[in-house]
DRENDO-1510 file (C-alpha; in Angstrom, 1 decimal, always signed):
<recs>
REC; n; res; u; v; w
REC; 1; UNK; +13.0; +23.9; +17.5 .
REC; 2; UNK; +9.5; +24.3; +19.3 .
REC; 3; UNK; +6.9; +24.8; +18.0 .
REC; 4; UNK; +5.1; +27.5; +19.8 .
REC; 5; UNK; +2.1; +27.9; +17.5 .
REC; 6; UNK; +0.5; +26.3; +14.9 .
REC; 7; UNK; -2.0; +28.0; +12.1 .
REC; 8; UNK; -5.3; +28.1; +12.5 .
REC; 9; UNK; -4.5; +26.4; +15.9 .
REC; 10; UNK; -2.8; +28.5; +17.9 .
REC; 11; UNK; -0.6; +27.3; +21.2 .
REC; 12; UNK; -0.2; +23.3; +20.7 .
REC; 13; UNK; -1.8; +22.0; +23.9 .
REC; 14; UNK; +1.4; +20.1; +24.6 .
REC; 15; UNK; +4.9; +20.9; +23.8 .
REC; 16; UNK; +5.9; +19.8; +20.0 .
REC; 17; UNK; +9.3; +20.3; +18.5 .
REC; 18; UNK; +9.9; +19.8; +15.2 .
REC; 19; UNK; +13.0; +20.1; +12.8 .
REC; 20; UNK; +15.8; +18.1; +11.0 .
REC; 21; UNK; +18.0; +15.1; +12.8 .
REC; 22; UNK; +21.1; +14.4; +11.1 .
REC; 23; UNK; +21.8; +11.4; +9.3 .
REC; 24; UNK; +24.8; +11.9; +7.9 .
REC; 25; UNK; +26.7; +9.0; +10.2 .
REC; 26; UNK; +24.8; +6.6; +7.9 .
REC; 27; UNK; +23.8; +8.6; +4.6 .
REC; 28; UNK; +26.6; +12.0; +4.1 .
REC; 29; UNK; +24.1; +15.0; +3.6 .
REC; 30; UNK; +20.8; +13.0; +4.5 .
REC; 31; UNK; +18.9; +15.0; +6.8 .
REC; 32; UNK; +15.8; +13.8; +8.0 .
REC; 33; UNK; +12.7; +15.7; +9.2 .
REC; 34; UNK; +11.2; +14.9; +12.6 .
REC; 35; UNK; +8.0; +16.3; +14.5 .
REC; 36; UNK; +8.4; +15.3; +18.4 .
REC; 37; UNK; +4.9; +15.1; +20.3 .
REC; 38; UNK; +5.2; +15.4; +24.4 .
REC; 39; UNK; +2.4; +13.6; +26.5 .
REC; 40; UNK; -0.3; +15.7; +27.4 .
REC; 41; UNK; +0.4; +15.5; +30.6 .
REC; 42; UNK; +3.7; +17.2; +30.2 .
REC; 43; UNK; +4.5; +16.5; +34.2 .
REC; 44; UNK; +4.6; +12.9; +33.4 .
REC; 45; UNK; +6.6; +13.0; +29.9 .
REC; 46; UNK; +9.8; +12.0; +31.1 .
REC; 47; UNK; +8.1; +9.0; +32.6 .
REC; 48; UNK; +6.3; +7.9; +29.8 .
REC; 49; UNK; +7.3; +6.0; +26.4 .
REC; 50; UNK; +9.0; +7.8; +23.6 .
REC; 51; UNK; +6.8; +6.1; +20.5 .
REC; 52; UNK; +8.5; +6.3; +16.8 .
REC; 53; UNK; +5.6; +6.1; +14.1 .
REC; 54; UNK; +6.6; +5.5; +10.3 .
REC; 55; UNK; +4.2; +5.2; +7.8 .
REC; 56; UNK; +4.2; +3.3; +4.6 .
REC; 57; UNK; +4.5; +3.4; +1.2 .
REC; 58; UNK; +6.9; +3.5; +0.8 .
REC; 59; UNK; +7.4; +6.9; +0.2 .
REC; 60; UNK; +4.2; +8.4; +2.3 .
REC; 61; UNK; +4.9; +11.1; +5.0 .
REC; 62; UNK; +4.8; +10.0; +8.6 .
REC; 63; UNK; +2.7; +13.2; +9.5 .
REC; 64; UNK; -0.4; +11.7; +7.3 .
REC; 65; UNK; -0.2; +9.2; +10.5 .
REC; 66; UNK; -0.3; +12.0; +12.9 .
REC; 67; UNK; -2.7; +14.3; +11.6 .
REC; 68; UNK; -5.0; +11.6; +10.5 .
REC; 69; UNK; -4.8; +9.0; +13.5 .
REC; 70; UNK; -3.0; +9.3; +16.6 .
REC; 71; UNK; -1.7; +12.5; +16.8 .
REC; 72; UNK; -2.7; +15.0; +19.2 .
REC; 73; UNK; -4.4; +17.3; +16.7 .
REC; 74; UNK; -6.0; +15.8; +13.4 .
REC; 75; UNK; -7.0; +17.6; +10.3 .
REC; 76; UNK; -10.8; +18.7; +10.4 .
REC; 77; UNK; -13.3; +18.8; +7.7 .
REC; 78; UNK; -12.1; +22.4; +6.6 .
REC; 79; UNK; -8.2; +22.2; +6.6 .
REC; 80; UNK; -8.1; +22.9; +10.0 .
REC; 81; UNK; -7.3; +21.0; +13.1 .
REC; 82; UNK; -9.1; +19.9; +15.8 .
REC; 83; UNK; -7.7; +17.7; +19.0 .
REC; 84; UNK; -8.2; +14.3; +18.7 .
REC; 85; UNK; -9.8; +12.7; +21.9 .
REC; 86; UNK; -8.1; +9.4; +21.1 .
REC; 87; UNK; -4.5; +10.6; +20.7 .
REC; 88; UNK; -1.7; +8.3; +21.5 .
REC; 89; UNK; -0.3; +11.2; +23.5 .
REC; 90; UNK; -2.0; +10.6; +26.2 .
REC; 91; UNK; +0.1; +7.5; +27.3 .
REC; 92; UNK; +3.2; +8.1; +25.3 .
REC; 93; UNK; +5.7; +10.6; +23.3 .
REC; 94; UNK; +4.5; +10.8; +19.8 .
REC; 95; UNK; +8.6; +10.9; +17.8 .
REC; 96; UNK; +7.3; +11.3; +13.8 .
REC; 97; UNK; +9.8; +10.5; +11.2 .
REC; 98; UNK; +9.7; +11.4; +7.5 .
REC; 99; UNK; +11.9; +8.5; +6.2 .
REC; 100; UNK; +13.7; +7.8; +3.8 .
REC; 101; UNK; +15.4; +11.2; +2.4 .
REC; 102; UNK; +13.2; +12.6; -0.4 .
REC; 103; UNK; +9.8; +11.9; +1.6 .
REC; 104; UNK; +8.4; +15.2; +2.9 .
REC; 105; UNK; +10.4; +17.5; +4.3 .
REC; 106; UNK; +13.7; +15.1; +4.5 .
REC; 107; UNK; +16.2; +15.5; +1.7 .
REC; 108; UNK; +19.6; +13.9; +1.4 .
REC; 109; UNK; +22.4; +15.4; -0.5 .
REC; 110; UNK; +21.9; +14.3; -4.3 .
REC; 111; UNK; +18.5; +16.7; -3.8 .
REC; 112; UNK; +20.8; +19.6; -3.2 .
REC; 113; UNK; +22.1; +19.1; -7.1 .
REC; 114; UNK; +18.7; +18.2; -8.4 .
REC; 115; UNK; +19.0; +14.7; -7.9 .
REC; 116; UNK; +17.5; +11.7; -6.6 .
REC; 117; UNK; +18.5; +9.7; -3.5 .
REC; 118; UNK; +19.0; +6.0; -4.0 .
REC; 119; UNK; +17.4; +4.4; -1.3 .
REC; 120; UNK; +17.5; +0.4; -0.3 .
REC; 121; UNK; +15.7; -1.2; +3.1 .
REC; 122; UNK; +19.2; -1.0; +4.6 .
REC; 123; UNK; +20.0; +2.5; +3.6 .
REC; 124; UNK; +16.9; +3.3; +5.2 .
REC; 125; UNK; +17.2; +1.9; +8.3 .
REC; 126; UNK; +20.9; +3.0; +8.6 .
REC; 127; UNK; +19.9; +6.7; +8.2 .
REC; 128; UNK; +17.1; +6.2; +10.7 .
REC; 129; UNK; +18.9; +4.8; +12.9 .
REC; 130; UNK; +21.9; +7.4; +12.6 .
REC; 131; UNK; +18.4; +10.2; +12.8 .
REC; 132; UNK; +17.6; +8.3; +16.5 .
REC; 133; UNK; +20.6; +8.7; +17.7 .
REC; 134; UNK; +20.6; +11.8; +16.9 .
REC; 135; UNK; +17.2; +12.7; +18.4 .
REC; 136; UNK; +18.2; +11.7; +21.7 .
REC; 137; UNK; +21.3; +13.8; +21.5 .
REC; 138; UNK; +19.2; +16.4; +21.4 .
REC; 139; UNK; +16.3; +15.2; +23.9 .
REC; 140; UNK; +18.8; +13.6; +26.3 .
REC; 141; UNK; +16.1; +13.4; +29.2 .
REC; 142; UNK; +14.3; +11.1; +27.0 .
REC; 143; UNK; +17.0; +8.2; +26.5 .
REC; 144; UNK; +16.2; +6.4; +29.9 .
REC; 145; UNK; +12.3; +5.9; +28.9 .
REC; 146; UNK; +10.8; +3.1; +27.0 .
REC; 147; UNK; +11.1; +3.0; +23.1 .
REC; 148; UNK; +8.6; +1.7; +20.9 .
REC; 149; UNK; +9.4; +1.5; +17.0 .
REC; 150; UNK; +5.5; +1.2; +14.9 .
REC; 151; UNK; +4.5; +1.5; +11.7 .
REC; 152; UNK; +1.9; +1.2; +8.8 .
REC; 153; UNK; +2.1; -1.6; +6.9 .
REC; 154; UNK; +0.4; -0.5; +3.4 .
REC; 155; UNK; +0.9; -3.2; +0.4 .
REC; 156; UNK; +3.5; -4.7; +1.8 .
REC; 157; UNK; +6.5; -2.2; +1.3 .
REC; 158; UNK; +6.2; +0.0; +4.2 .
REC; 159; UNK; +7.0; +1.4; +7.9 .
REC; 160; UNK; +5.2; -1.8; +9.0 .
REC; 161; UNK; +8.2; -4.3; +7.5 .
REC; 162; UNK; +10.6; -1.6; +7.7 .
REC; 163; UNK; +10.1; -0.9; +11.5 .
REC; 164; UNK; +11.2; -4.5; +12.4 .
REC; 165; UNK; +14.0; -4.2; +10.4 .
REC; 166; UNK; +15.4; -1.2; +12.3 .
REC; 167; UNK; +16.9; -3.2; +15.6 .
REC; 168; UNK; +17.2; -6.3; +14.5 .
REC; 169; UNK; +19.9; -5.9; +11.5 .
REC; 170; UNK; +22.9; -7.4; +12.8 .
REC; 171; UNK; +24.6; -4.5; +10.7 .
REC; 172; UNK; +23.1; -1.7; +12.3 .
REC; 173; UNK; +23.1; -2.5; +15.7 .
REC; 174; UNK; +26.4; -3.5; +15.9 .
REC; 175; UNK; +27.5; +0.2; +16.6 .
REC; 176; UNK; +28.5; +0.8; +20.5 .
REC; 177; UNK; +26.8; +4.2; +20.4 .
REC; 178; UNK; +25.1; +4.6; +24.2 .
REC; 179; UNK; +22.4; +6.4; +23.0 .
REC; 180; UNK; +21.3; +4.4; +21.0 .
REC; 181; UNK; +22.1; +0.7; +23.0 .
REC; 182; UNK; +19.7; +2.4; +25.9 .
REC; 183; UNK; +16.5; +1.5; +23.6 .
REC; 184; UNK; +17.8; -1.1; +21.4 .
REC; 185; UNK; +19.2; -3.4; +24.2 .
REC; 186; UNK; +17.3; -5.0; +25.8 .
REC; 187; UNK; +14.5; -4.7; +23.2 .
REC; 188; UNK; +11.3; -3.5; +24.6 .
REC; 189; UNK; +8.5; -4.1; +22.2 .
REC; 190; UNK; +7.8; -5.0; +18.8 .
REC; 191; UNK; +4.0; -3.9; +17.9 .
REC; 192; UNK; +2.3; -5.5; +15.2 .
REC; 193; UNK; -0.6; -3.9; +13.6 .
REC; 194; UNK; -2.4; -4.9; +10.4 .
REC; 195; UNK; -6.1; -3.2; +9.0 .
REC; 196; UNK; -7.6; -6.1; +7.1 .
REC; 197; UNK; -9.1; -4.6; +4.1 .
REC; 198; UNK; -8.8; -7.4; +1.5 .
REC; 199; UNK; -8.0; -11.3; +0.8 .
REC; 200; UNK; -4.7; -10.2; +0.3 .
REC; 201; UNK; -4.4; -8.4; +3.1 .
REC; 202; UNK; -5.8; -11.0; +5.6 .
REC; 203; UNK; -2.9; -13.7; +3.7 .
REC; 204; UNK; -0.2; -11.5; +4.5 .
REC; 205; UNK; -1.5; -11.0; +7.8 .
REC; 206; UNK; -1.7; -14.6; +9.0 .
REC; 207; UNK; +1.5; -14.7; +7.4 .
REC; 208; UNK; +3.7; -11.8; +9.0 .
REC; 209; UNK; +2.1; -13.4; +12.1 .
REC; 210; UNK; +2.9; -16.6; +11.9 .
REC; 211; UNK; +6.4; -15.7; +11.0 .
REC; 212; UNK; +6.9; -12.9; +13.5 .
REC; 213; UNK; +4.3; -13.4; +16.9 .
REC; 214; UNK; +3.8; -17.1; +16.8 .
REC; 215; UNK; +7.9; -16.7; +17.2 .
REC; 216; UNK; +7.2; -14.4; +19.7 .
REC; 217; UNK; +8.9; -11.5; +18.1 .
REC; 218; UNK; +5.7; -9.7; +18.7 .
REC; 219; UNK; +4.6; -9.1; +21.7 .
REC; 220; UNK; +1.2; -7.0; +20.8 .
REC; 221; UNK; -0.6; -8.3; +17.3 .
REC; 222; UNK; -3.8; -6.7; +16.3 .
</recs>
């Protein structure tokens, strides 16, 4: 669905969609909420890379990665939002995804019941993978650009280990789904970002990068 106007905000100054991509190939009844970003420059969208952003946690909302850092509009001082001069948006598609089910605005079928939903690093990725798929059914003119999978890596359980894990699983790209071999094969980019905040952080860092970009599974560490 659009999004034609936001609170406080008015006409988004690019087109956004937002809604619910069905999981249920992976996860029956897991339905996963999704805000979808154009470029600014919405004459050169369909030329420009469709970027996934999952934040960390895990558990933690993908919009706090929107409205707080690279989405077109942040959260101002007073609740309200402002545009954000340094918004990925200007070179790419902003896709957010609230994964796993439970997070946000996602639910999977065991919440219907007043349940919980039993999450694991595979089921995650499986539903995610199963939400892509179904995000490009739905934005077909998208499926010919670039794809870009990042995250935030936050104590070490998070969108940042999670987003390798999405393409690479043997298990879950083993489907012959077209929609989803057009990003996955060949595989265009694996960004690595880590904010070092702490000794800890700064070990892990020189060890997620030894282990992934001096193998050159990274092609952009920072």
């Amino acid at each position: 669905m659009q999004v034609l106007d936001l609170p406080g905000f008015g006409k988004p100054p690019a087109p956004q969609f937002s809604g619910f991509l069905d999981a249920s190939a992976a996860e029956d009844g897991t339905k996963l909420h999704y805000w979808f970003a154009m470029a600014d420059d919405a004459t050169k969208a369909n030329e420009l890379p469709v970027v996934l952003w999952l934040n960390g946690g895990p558990g933690s909302s993908s919009i706090l990665g929107m409205l707080q850092e690279h989405g077109p509009l942040l959260i101002n001082a007073t609740g309200g939002l402002m545009r954000n001069p340094y918004s990925w948006t200007k070179q790419a598609n902003m896709l957010i995804l609230e994964s796993p089910g439970g997070v946000g605005f996602s639910y999977c079928a065991a919440m219907k019941a007043g349940g919980n939903c039993n999450n694991t690093d595979i089921s995650t990725a499986a539903a995610a993978r199963a939400a892509l798929q179904d995000f490009f059914v739905k934005f077909p003119e998208f499926k010919d650009n670039k794809f870009f999978i990042t995250g935030l890596l936050n104590r070490l359980l998070s969108g940042g280990l999670f987003a390798p894990l999405l393409p690479t699983d043997s298990e879950l790209t083993s489907m012959d789904d077209d929609a989803f071999d057009q990003f996955v094969e060949p595989w265009m980019c694996d960004l690595c970002g880590f904010g070092l905040t702490s000794r800890l952080s700064s070990e892990a860092y020189r060890d997620i990068q030894r282990l992934r970009c001096d193998s050159h599974a990274c092609d952009v560490c920072a």
